[in-house]
C-alpha positions in Angstrom: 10.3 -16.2 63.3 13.3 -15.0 65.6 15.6 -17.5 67.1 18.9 -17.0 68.8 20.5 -18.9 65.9 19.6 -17.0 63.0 18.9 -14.1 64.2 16.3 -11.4 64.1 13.2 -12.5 61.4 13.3 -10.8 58.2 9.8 -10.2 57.0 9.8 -12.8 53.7 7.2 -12.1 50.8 5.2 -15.5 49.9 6.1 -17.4 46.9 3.1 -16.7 45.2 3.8 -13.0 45.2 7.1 -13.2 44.0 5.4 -15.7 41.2 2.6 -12.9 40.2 5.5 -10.4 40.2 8.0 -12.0 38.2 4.9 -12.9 35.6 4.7 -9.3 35.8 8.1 -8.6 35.0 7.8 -11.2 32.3 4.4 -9.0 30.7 6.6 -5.9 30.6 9.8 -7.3 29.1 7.3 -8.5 26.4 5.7 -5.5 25.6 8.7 -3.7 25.7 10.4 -6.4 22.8 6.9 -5.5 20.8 4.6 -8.0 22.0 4.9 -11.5 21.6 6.3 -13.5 19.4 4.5 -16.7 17.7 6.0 -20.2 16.9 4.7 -23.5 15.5 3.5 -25.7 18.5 3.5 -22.4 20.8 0.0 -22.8 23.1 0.6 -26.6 22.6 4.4 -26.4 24.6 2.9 -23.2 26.7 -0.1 -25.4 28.2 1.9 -28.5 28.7 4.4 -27.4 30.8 2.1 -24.9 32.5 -0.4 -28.6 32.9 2.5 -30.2 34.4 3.2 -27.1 36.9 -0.5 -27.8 38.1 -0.1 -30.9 38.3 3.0 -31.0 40.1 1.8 -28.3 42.8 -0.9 -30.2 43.8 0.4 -33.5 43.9 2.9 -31.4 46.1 -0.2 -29.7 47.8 -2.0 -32.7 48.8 0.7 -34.7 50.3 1.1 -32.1 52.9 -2.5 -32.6 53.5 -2.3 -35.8 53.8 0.2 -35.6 56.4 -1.5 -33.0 58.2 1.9 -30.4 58.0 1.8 -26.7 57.1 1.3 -25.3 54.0 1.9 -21.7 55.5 5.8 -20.9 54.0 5.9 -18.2 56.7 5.5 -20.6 59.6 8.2 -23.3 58.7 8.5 -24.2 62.2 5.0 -25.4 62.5 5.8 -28.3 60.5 5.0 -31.7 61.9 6.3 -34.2 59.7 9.3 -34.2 57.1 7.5 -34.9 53.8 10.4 -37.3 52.0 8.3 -39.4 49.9 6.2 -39.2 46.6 7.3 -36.5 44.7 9.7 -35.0 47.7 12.0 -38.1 46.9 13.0 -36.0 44.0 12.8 -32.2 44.5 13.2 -31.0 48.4 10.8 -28.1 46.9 8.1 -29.6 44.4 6.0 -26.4 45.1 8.7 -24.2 44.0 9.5 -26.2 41.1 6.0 -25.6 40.0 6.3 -21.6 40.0 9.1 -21.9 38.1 7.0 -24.4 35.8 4.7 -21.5 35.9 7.0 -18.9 34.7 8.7 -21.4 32.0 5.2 -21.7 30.5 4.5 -17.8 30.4 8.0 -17.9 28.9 7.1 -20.0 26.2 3.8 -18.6 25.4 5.2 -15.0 25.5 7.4 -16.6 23.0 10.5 -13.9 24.3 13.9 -15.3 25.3 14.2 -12.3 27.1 11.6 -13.3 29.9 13.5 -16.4 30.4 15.3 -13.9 33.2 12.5 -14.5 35.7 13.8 -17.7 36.5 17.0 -17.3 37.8 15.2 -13.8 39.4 12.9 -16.5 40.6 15.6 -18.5 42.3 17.3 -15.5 43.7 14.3 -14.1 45.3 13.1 -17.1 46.7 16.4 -17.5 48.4 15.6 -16.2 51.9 11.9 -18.3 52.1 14.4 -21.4 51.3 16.9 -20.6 53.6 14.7 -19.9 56.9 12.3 -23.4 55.8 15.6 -25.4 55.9 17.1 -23.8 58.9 13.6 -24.8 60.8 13.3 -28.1 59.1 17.0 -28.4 60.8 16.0 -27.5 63.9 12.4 -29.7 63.5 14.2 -32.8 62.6 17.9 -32.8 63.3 19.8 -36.0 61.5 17.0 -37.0 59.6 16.3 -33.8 57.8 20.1 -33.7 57.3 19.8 -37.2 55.3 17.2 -35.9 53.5 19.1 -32.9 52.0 22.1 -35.0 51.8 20.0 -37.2 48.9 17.3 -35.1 47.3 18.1 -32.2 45.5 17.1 -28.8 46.5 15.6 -28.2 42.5 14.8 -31.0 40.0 
């Protein structure tokens, strides 16, 4: 993606890897504490918040279907509609919020505060992808898009 206003494109690693990799990261901080650590209500907590990261991705998933936008976080400008409603009247980035669902849940059932740094590692990584999808949704949609940010958070 190059464009006179941001520059050349930096190649971007999808989401999903960065997800698989901080899980990774998560795995090896464990193992490195001794394994993990069991509580009372552990896989019960664990496979809540990792049901509601499901559900939440494709809830997210499906209403870019529905529209008929991209999916594709390396082609932000290919978007054709700006996705405000449903759950996107709340989080400007429902799919991310599910990864980091994801890794809260792997937290939990790793049972390690220690893993709990993948999710600011999360955040920090994910940076870039976030930065070039708003800078295109800027471009895509001008004033409205502006609005949009201006009301909805870019987390929960």
């Amino acid at each position: 993606m190059d464009n006179a206003d941001d520059g050349p494109a930096v190649p971007r690693i999808i989401p999903p890897v960065w997800e698989l990799l901080w899980l990774g990261a998560q795995a090896g901080l464990t193992a490195q504490a001794g394994g993990r650590r069991r509580f009372p209500g552990q896989t019960f907590l664990a496979a809540t918040v990792g049901a509601a990261a499901l559900t939440l991705s494709v809830a997210a998933l499906r209403r870019f279907g529905r529209v008929g936008t991209t999916m594709k976080p390396h082609h932000p400008d290919d978007a054709t509609t700006l996705v405000t409603d449903g759950l996107y009247a709340y989080t400007r980035n429902p799919m991310y919020c599910a990864i980091m669902l994801v890794l809260l849940a792997h937290a939990i059932w790793q049972g390690r505060l220690r893993t709990l740094v993948a999710l600011p590692g999360l955040v920090l990584t994910l940076q870039p992808q976030i930065t070039a999808e708003e800078h295109a949704l800027t471009r895509l949609f001008g004033a409205d898009y502006e609005a949009y940010r201006a009301r909805v958070p870019r987390w929960f």
